[in-house]
KOLTIZA-711768 format. One record per atom (N, C-alpha, C): residue in three letters; residue number from 0; atom name; x, y, z. Coordinates in pm, 1 decimal, padded with zeros to 6 digits. Layout:
% KOLTIZA-711768
ALA:NUM:CA:X:Y:Z
...
***
This chain:
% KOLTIZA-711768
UNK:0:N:15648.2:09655.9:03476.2
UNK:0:CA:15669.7:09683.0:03336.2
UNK:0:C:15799.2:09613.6:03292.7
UNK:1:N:15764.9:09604.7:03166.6
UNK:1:CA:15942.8:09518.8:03090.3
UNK:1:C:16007.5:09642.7:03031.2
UNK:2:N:16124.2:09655.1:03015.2
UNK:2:CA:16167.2:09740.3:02872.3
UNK:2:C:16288.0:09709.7:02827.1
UNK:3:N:16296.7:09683.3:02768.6
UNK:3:CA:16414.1:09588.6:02656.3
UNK:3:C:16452.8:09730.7:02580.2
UNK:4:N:16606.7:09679.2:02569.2
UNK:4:CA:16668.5:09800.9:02566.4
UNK:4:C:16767.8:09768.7:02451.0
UNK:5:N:16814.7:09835.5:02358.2
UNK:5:CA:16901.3:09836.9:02241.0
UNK:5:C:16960.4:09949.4:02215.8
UNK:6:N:16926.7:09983.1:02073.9
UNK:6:CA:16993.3:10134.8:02000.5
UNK:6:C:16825.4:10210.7:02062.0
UNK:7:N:16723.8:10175.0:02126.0
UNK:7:CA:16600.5:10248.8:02166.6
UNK:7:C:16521.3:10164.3:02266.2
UNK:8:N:16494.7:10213.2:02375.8
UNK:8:CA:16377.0:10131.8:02421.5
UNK:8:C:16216.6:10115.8:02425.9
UNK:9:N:16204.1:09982.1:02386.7
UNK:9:CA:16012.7:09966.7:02371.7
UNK:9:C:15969.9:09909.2:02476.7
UNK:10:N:15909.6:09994.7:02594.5
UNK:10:CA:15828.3:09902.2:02667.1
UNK:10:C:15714.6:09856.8:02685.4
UNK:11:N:15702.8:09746.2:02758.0
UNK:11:CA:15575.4:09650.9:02777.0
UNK:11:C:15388.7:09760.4:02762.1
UNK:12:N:15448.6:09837.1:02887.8
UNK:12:CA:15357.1:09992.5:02867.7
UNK:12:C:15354.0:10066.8:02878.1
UNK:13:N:15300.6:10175.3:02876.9
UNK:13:CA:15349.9:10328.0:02863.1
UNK:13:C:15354.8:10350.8:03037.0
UNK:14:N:15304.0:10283.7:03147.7
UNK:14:CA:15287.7:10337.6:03258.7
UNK:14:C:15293.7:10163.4:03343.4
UNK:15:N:15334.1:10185.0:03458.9
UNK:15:CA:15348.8:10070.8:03532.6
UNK:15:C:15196.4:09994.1:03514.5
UNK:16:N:15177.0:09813.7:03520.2
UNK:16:CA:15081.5:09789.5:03530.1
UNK:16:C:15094.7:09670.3:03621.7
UNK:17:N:14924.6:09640.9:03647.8
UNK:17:CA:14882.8:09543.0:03770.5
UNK:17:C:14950.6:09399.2:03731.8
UNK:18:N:15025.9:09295.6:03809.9
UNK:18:CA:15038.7:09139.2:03802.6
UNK:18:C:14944.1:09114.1:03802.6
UNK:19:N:14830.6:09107.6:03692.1
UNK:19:CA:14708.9:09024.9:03690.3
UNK:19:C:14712.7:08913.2:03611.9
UNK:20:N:14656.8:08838.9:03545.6
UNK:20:CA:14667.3:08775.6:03477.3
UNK:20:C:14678.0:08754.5:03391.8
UNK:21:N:14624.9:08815.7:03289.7
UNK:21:CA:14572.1:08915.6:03133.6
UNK:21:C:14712.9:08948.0:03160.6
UNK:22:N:14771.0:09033.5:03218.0
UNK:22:CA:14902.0:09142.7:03222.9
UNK:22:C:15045.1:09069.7:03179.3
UNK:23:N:14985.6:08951.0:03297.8
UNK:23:CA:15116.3:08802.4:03303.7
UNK:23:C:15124.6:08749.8:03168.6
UNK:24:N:15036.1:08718.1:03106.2
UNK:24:CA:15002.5:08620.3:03007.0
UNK:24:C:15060.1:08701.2:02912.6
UNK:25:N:14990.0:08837.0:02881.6
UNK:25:CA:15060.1:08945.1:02765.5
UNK:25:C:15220.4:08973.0:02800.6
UNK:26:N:15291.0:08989.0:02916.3
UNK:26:CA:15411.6:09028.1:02945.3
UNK:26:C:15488.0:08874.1:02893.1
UNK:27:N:15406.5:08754.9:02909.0
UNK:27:CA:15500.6:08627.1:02861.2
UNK:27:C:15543.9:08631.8:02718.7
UNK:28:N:15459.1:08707.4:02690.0
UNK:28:CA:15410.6:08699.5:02484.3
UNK:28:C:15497.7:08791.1:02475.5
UNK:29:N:15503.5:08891.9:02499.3
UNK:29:CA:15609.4:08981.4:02472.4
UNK:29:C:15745.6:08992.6:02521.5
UNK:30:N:15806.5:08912.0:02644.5
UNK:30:CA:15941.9:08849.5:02670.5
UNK:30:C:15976.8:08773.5:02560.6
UNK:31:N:15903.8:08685.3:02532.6
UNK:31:CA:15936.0:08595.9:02428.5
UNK:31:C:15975.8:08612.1:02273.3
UNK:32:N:15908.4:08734.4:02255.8
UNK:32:CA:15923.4:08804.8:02120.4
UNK:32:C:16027.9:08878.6:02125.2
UNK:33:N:16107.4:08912.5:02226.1
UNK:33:CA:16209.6:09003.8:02220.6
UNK:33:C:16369.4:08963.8:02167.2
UNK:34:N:16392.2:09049.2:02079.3
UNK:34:CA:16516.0:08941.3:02013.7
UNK:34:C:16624.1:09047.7:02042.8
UNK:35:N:16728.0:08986.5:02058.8
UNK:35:CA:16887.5:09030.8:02085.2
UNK:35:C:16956.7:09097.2:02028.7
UNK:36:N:16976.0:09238.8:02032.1
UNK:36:CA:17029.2:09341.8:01931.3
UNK:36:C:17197.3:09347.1:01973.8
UNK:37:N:17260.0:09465.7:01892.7
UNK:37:CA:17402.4:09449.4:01884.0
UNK:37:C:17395.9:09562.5:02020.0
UNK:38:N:17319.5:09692.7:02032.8
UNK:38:CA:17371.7:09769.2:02099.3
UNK:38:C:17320.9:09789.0:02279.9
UNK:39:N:17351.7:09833.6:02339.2
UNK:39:CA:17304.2:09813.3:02508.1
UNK:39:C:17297.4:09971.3:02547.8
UNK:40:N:17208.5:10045.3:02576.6
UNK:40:CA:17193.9:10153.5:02617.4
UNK:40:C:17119.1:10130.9:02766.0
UNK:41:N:17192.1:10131.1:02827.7
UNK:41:CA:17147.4:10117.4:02968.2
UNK:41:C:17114.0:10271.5:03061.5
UNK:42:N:17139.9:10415.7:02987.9
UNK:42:CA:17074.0:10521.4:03034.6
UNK:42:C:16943.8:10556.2:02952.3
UNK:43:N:16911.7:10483.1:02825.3
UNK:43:CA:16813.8:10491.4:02812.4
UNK:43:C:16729.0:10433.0:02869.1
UNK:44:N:16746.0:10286.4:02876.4
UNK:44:CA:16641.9:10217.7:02969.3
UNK:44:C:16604.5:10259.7:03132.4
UNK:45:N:16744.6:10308.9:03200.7
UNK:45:CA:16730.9:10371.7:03322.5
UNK:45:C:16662.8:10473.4:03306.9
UNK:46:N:16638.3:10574.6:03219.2
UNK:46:CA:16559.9:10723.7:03197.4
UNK:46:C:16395.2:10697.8:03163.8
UNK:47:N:16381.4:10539.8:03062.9
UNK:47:CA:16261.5:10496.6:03080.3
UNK:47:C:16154.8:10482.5:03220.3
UNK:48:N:16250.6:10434.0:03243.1
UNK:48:CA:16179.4:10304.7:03433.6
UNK:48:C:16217.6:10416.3:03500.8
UNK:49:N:16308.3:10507.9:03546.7
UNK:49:CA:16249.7:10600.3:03633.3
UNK:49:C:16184.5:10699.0:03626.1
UNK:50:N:16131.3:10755.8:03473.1
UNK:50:CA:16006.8:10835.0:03447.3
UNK:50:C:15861.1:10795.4:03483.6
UNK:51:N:15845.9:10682.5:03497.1
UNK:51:CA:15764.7:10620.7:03492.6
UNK:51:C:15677.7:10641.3:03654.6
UNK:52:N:15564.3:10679.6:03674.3
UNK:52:CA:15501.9:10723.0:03841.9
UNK:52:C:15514.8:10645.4:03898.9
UNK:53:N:15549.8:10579.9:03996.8
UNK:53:CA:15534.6:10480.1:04084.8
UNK:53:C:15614.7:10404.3:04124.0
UNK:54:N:15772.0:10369.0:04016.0
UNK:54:CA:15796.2:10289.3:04055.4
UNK:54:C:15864.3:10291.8:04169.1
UNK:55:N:15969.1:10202.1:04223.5
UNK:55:CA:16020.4:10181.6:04334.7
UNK:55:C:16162.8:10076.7:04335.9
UNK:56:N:16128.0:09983.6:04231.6
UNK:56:CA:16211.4:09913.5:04252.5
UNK:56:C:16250.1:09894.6:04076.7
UNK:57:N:16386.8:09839.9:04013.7
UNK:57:CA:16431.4:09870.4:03882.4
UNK:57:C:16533.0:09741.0:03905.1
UNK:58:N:16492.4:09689.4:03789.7
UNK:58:CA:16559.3:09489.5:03772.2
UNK:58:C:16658.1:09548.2:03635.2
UNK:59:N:16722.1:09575.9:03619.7
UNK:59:CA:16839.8:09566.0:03558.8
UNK:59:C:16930.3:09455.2:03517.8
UNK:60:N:16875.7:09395.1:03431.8
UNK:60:CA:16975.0:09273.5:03345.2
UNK:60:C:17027.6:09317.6:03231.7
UNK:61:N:17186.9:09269.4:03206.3
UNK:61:CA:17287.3:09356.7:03137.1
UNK:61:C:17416.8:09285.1:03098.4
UNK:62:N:17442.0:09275.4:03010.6
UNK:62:CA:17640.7:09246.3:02998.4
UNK:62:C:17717.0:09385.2:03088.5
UNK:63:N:17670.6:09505.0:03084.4
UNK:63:CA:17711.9:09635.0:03193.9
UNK:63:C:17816.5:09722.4:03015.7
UNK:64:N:17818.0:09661.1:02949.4
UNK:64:CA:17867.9:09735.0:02854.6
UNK:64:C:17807.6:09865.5:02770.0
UNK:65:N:17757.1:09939.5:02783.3
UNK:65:CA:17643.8:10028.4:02675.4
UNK:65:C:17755.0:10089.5:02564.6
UNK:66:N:17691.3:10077.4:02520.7
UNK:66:CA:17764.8:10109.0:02379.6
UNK:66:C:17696.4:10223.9:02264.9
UNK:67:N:17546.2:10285.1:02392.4
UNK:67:CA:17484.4:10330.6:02338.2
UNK:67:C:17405.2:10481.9:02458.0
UNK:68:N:17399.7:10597.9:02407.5
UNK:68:CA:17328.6:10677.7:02541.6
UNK:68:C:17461.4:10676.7:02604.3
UNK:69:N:17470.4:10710.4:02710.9
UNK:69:CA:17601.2:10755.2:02819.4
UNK:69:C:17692.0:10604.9:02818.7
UNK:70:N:17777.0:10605.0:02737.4
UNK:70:CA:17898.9:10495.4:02797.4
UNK:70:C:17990.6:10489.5:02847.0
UNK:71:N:18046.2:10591.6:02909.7
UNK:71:CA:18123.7:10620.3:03016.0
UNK:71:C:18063.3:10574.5:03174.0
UNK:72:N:18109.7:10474.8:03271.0
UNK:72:CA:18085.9:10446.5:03347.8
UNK:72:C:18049.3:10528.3:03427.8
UNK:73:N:18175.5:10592.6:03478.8
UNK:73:CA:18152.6:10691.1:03585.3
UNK:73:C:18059.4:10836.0:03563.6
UNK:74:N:18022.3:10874.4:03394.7
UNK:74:CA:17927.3:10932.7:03371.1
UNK:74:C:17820.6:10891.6:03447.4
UNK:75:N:17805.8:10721.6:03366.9
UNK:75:CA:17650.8:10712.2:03360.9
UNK:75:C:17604.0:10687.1:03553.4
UNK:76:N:17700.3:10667.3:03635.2
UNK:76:CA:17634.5:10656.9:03759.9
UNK:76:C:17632.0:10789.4:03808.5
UNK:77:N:17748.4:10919.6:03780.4
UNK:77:CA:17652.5:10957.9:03868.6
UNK:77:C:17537.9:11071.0:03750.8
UNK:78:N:17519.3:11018.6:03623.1
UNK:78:CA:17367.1:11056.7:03580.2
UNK:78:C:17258.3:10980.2:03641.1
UNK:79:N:17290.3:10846.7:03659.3
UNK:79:CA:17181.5:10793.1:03716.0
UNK:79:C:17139.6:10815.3:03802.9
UNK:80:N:17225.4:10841.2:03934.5
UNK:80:CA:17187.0:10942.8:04084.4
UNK:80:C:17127.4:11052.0:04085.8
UNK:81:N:17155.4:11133.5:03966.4
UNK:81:CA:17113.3:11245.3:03942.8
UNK:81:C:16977.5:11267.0:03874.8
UNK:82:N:16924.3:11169.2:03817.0
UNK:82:CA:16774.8:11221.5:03766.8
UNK:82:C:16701.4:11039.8:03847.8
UNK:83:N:16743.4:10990.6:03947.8
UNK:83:CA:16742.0:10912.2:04055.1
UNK:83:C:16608.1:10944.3:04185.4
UNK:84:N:16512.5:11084.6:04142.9
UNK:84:CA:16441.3:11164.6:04206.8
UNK:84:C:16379.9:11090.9:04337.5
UNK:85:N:16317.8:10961.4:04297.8
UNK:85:CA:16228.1:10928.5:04386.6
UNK:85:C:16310.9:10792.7:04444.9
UNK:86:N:16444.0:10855.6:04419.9
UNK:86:CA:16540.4:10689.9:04540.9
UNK:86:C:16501.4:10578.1:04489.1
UNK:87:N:16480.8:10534.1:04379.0
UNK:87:CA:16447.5:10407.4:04300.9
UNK:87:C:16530.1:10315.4:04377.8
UNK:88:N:16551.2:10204.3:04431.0
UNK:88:CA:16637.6:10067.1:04407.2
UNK:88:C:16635.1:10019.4:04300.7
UNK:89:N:16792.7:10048.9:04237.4
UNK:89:CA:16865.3:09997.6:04145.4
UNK:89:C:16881.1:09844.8:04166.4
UNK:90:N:16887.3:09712.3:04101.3
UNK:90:CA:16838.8:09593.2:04133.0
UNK:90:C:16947.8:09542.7:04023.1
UNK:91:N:17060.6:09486.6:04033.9
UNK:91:CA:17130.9:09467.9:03903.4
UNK:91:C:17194.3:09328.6:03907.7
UNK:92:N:17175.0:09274.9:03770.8
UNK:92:CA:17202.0:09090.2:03716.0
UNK:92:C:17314.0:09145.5:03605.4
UNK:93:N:17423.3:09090.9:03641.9
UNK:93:CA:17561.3:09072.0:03546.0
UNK:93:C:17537.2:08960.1:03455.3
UNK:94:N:17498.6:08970.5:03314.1
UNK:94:CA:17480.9:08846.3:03266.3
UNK:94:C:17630.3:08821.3:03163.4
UNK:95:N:17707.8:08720.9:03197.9
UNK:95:CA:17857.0:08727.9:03119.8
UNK:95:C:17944.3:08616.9:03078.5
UNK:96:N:18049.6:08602.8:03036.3
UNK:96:CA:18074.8:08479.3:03031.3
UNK:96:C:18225.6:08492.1:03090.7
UNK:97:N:18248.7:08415.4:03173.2
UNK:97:CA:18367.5:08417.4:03282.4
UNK:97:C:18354.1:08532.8:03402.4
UNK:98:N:18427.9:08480.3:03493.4
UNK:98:CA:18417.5:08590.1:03675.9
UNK:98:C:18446.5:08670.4:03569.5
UNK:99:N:18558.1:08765.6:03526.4
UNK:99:CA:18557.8:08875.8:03477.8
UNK:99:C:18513.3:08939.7:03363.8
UNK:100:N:18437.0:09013.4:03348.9
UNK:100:CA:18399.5:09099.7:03264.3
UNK:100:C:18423.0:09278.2:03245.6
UNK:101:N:18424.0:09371.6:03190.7
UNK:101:CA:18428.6:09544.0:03190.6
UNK:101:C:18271.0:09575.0:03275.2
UNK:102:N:18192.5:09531.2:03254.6
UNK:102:CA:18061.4:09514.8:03294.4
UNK:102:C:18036.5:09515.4:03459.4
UNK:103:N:18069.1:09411.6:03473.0
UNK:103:CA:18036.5:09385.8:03614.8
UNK:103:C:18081.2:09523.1:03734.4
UNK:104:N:18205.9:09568.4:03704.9
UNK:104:CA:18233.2:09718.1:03795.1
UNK:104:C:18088.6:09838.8:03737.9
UNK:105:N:18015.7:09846.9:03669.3
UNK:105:CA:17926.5:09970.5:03632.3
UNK:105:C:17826.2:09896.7:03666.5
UNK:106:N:17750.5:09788.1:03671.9
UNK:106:CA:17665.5:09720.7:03764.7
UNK:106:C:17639.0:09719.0:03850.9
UNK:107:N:17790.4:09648.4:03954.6
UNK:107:CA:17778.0:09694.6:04120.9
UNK:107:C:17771.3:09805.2:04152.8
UNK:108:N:17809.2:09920.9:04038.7
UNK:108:CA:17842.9:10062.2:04106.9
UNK:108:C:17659.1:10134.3:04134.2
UNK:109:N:17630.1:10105.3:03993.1
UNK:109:CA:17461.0:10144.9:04011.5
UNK:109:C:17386.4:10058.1:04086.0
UNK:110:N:17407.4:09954.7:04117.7
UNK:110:CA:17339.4:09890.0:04261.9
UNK:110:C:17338.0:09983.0:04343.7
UNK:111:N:17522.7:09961.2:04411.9
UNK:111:CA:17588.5:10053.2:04525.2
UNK:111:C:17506.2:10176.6:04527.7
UNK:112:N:17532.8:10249.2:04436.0
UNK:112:CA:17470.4:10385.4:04444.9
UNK:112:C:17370.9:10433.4:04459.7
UNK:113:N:17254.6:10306.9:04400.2
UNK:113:CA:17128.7:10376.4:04393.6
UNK:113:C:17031.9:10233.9:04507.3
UNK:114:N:17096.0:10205.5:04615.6
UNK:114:CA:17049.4:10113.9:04715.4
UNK:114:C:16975.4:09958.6:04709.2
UNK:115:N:17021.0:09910.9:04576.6
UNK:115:CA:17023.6:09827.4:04538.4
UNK:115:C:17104.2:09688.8:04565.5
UNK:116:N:17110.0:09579.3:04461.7
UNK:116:CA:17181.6:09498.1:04516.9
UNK:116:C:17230.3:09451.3:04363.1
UNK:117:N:17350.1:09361.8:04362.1
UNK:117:CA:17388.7:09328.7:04281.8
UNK:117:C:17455.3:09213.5:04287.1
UNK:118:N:17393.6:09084.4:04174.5
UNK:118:CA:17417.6:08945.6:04150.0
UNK:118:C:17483.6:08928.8:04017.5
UNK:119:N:17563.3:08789.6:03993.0
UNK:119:CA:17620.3:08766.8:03843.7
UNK:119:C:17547.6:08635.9:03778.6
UNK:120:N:17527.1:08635.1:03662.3
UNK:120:CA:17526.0:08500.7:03612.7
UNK:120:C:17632.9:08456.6:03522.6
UNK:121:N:17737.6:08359.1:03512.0
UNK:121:CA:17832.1:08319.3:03449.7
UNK:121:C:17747.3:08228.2:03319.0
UNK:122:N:17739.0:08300.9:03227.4
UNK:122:CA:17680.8:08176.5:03120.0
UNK:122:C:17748.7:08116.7:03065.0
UNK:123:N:17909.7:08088.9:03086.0
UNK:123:CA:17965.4:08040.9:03059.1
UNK:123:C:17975.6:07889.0:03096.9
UNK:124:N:17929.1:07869.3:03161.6
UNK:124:CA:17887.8:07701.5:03243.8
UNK:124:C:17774.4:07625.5:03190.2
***
């Protein structure tokens, strides 16, 4: 599943679905349509994807700033541990411009925490 995340999140579907083809083709159409809002709620989108039956694994791409839902760092990890039920791997992409960002420490931390891993992209280059 996708879920693009702002002041609310809309995802791809209401419930995890198959990499089929039909699925691929519709998930391209709808990456593509997704446009760039001001706000980042990253416990909403985390409260999305781990309600959800099945999953297992959670791709997290982010500036790490939320500005929206829990923005306190050290809140939001250990909320995220905490409704965390089925041990999800947290999977997290720093997207930023220069090595340092506020972001990147609440990223690695929800990797760290929730057995994940955590990478950066500098778009500054």
């Amino acid at each position: 599943n996708i879920i693009p995340f702002n002041g609310q999140t809309y995802p791809f579907g209401q419930t995890l679905v198959p990499a089929n083809e039909e699925n691929i083709r519709n998930a391209k159409v709808f990456v593509d349509a997704i446009k760039l809002g001001e706000y980042t709620d990253i416990s909403g989108a985390l409260q999305t994807a781990l309600a959800m039956p099945g999953v297992t694994h959670v791709f997290l791409l982010s500036d790490g700033e939320p500005n929206r839902g829990i923005r306190d760092a050290k809140q939001l990890r250990v909320w995220a541990q905490s409704v965390n039920h089925a041990k999800t791997q947290i999977l997290t992409l720093a997207l930023g411009l220069g090595e340092r960002f506020p972001g990147i420490a609440l990223l690695r931390g929800l990797a760290e925490d929730n057995g994940g891993s955590f990478r950066y992209i500098n778009l500054r280059k």
